[in-house]
C-alpha positions as CSV (number, residue, x, y, z in Angstrom):
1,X,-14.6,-2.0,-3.8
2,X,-17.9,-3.8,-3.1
3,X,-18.2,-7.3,-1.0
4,X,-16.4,-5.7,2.2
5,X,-19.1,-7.3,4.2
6,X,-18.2,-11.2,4.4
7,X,-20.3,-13.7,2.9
8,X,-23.3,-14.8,5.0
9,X,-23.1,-18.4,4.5
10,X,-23.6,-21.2,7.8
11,X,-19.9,-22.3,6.6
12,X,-18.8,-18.8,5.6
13,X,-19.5,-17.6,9.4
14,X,-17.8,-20.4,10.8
15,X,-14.8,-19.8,8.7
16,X,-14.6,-16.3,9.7
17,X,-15.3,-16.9,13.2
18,X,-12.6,-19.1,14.2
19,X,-10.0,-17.0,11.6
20,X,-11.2,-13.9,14.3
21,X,-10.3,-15.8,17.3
22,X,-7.3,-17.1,15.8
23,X,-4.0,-14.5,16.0
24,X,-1.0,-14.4,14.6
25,X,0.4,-11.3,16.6
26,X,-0.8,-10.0,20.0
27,X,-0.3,-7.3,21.9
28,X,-1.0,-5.8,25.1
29,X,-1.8,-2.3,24.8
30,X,0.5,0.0,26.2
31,X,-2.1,3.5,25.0
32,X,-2.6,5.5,27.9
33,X,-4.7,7.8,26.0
34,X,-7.5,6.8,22.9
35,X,-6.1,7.3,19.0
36,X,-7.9,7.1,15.5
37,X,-6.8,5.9,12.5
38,X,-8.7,6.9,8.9
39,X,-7.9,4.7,6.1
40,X,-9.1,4.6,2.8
41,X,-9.0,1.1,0.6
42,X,-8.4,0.9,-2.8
43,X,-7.7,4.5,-3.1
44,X,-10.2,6.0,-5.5
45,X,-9.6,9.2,-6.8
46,X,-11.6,11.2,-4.8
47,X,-10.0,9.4,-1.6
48,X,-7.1,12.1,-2.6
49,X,-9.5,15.2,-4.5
50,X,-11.8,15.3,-2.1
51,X,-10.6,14.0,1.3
52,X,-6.9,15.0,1.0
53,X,-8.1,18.8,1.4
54,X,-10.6,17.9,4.3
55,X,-7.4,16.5,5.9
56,X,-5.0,19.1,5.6
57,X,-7.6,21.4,6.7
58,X,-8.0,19.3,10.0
59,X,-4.3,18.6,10.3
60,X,-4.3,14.9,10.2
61,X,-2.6,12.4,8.3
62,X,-4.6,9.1,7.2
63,X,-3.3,5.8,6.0
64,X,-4.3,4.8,2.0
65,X,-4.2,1.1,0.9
66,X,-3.2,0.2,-2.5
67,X,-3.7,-2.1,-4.9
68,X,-1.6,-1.6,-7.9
69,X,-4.1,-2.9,-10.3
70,X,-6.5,-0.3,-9.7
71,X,-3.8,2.3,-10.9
72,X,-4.9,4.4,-13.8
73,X,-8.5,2.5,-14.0
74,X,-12.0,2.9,-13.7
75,X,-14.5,0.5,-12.3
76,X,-17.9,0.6,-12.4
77,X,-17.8,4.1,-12.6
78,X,-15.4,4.5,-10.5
79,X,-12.0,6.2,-11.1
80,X,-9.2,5.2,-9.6
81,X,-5.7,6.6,-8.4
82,X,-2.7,7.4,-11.0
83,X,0.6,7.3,-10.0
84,X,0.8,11.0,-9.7
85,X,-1.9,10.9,-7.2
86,X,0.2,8.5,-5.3
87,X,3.2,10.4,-5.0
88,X,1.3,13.4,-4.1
89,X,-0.5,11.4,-1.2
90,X,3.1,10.0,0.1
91,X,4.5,13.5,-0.7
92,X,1.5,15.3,1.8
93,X,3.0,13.1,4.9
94,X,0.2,10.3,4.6
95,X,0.5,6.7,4.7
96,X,0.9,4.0,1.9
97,X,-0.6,0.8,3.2
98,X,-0.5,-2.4,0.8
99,X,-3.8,-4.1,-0.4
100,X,-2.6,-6.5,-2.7
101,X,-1.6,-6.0,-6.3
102,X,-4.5,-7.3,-8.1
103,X,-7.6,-6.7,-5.1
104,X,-8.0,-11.0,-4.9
105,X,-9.9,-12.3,-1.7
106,X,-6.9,-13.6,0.0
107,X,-9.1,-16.8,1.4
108,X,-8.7,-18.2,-2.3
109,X,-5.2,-17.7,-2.9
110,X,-2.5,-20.3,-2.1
111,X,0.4,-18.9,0.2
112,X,2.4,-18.8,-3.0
113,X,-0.3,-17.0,-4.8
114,X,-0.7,-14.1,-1.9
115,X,3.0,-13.8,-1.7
116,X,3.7,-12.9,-5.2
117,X,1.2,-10.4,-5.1
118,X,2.2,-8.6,-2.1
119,X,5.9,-9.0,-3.9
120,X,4.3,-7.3,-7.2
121,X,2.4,-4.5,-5.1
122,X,6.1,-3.8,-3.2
123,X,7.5,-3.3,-6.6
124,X,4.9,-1.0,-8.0
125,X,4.9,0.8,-4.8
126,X,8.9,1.5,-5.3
127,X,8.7,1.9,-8.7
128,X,6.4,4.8,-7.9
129,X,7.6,6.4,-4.5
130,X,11.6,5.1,-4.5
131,X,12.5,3.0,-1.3
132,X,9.1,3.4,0.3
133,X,8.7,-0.1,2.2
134,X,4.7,-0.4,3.6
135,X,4.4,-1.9,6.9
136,X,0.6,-1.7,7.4
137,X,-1.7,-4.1,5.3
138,X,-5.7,-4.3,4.9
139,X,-8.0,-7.4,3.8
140,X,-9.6,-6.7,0.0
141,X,-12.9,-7.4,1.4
142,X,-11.9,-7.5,4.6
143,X,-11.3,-11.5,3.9
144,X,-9.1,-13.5,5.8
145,X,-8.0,-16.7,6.7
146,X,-5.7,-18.3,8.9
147,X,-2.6,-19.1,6.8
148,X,-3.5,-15.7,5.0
149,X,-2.9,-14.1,8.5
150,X,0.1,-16.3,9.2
151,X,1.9,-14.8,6.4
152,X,0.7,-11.0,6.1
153,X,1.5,-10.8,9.8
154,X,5.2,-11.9,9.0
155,X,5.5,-9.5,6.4
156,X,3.5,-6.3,8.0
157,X,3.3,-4.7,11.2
158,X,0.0,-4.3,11.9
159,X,-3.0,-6.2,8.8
160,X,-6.9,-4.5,9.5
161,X,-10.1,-6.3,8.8
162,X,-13.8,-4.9,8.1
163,X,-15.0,-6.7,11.6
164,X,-16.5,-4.1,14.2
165,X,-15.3,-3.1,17.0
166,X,-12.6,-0.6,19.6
167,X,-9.2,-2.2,19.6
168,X,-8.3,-2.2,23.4
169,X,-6.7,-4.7,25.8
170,X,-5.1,-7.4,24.0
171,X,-5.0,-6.4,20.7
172,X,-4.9,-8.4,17.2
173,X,-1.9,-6.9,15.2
174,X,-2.8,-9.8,12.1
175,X,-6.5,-8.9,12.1
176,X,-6.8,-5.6,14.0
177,X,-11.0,-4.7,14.4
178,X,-12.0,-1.4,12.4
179,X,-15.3,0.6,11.3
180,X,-17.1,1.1,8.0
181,X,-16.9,4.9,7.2
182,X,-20.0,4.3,4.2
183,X,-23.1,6.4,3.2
184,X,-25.1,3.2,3.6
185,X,-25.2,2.4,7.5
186,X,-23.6,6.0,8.5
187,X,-27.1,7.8,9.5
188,X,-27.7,4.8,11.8
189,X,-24.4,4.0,13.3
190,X,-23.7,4.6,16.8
191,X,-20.5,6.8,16.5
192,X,-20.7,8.6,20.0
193,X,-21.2,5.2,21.8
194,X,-18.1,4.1,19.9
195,X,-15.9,7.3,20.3
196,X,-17.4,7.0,24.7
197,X,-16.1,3.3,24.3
198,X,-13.0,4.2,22.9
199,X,-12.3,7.1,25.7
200,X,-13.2,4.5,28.8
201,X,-10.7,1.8,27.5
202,X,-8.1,4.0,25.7
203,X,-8.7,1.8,22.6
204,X,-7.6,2.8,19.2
205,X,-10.2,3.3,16.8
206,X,-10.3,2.5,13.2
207,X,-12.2,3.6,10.4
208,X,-11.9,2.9,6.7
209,X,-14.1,4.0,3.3
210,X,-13.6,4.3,-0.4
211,X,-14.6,6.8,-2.2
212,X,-15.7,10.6,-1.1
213,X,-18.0,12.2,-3.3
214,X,-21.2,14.2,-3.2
215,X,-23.4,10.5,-4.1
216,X,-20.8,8.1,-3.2
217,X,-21.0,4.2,-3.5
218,X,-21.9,2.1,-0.5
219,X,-18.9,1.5,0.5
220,X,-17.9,4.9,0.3
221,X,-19.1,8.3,1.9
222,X,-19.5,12.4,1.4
223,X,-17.4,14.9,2.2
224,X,-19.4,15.8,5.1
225,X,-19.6,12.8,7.0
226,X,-15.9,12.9,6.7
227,X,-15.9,16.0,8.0
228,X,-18.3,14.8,10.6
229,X,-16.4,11.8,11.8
230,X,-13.5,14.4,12.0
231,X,-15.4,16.7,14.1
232,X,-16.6,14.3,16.5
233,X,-13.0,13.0,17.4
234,X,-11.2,15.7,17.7
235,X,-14.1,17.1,20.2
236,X,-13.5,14.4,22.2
237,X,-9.9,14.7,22.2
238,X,-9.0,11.5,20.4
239,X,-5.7,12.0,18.3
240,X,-6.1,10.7,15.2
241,X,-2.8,8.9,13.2
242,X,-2.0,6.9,10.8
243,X,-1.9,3.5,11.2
244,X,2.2,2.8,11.5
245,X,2.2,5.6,13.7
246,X,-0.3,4.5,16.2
247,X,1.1,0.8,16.4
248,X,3.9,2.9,17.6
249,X,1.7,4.1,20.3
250,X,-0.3,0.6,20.6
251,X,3.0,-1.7,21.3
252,X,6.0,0.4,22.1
253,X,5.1,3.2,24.2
């Protein structure tokens, strides 16, 4: 769950600014009107206990990406999702996104490496939900590289990142720019400014978290600011979908 911000070394930033300005898939944006997307990565428990009731309440559907490892585990105190938990979240009309099977920074792996996990979290996913086949994809860690993009990008429609910022114009499908939904920067960060950004370019905002407790980690955020981030898009009028179903919007209508 933790190390979603990258690494802060001189080489690290290099890296991971040429990986941003390199793209496997773009698109033009054809949204003639702003969307959200909530995610949640790694899929805690309380992604499901606690958010999955905020969301049916609101009437929105959210995306969830999993790594099978995490099933039936907890991590640092941390519990994660069982299988029953996934079929319930598939069963309620959200999305199941892949995050790898085993969580790995996908910067380390060899191309062979990252495909048998995204192979081995297919399988699990199947063996769970039937012919379920995920065509959205987030960075554990938001890590990336460019033969990591390369070869999520042939295998998913759309692959989200940890970097800031209001998907509009020509958009990134292998890296696509998204917000971090966590108790630790959310009393400072600028969420009207991004919603008013979003509105003036009919971008397609993204935001992901963890878990969604009452003291959550870092990386993950209360019930309230859910219900707060919530609020404050659908006051403005920004429809908010789960990922496959706004690259829908994004490239095809």
């Amino acid at each position: 769950m933790n190390g979603a911000v990258p690494p802060n070394s001189l080489l690290s930033r290099a890296v991971n600014r040429l990986t941003r300005a390199w793209t496997a898939r773009a698109v033009r944006s054809r949204l003639a009107a702003p969307v959200a997307t909530i995610t949640f990565d790694d899929f805690p428990r309380s992604a499901w206990t606690r958010a999955g009731p905020l969301l049916e309440e609101a009437g929105i559907r959210a995306s969830y990406f999993v790594s099978g490892s995490f099933c039936e585990r907890a991590v640092d105190g941390v519990e994660y999702f069982c299988r029953e938990d996934l079929l319930a979240v598939h069963e309620a009309g959200h999305e199941i996104g892949c995050h790898t099977f085993g969580h790995q920074r996908v910067s380390k792996q060899s191309r062979e490496a990252l495909g048998a996990s995204l192979d081995r979290n297919a399988a699990f996913v199947r063996d769970v939900l039937g012919d379920v086949i995920m065509t959205s994809f987030a960075f554990p860690y938001g890590d990336a590289s460019i033969p990591a993009k390369r070869l999520v990008s042939s295998r998913f429609a759309a692959c989200r990142g940890v970097w800031a910022g209001v998907n509009a114009g020509l958009i990134d499908l292998s890296q696509l720019k998204a917000f971090g939904l966590e108790a630790r920067v959310f009393a400072r960060y600028p969420l009207k400014k991004v919603i008013a950004e979003a509105k003036a370019t009919n971008g397609w905002l993204i935001f992901f978290t963890h878990d969604v407790t009452d003291v959550p980690t870092p990386w993950g955020c209360t019930p309230d600011q859910l219900k707060e981030l919530i609020a404050l898009l659908t006051d403005a009028g920004i429809e908010i979908l789960p990922m496959k179903n706004a690259i829908g919007r994004v490239a095809f209508t």
